[in-house]
N, C-alpha and C positions, 0 to 999 in steps of 0.2 A: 453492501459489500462488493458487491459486484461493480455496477458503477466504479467504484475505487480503483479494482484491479484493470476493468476496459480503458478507464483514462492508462493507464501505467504501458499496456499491451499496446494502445493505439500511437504512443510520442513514439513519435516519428525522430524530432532531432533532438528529443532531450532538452532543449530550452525551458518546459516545466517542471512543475515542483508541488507534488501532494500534498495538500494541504487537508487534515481529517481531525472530526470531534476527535478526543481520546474516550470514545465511549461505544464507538464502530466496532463492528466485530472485524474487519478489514485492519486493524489500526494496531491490533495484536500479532496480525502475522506479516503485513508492510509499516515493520519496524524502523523504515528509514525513511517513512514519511513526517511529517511536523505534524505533530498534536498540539492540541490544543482546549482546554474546558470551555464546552461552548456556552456554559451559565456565566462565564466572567468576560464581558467584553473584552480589558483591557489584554487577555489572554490571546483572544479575536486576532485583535489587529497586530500584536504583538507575532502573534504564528504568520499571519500576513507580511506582514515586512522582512521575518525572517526569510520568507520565500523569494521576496523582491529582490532581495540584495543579498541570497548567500553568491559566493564565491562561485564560480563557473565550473571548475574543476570537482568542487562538492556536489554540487549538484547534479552533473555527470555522473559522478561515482554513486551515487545514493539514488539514481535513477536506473544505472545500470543492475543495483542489486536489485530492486523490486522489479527490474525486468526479469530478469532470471528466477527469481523467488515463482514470478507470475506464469512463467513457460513450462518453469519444472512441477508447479504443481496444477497441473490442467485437468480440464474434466477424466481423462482416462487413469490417470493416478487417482482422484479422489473416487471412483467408482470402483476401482479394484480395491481401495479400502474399505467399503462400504460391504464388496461382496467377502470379502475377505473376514470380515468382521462377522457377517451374517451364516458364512461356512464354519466356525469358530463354534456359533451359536446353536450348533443343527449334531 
């Protein structure tokens, strides 16, 4: 999961394009990434190509989201949830 979001935080010029099983726990909350069943090949290459050749302007936009998805939910957010959770608990 992590992996997924470091690719997302590190593009630099947006040229890439997430490519994730639909079976990742990443894949539920970078929802503008291309899924894919990794038990079906045809599915495989098929999510592949999608990434080759979408549209430039798509791809920008749907990178942009998971940039922002991945800044606003940072370690410091999910650990106030955690504590937050555990103050709840007490």
């Amino acid at each position: 999961n992590l992996v997924a979001k470091e690719f997302v935080a590190a593009a630099s010029d947006d040229k890439g394009m997430l490519v994730l099983s639909q079976f990742t726990g990443a894949a539920r909350e970078l929802t503008e990434a291309i899924t894919f069943n990794p038990y079906q090949i045809e599915d495989c290459a098929e999510a592949i190509k999608q990434a080759l050749t979408m549209p430039e302007e798509e791809r920008k936009a749907r990178m942009t989201k998971m940039k922002n998805l991945v800044s606003e939910n940072n370690i410091y957010r999910w650990s106030a949830k955690i504590i937050q959770a555990l103050l709840r608990l007490s």
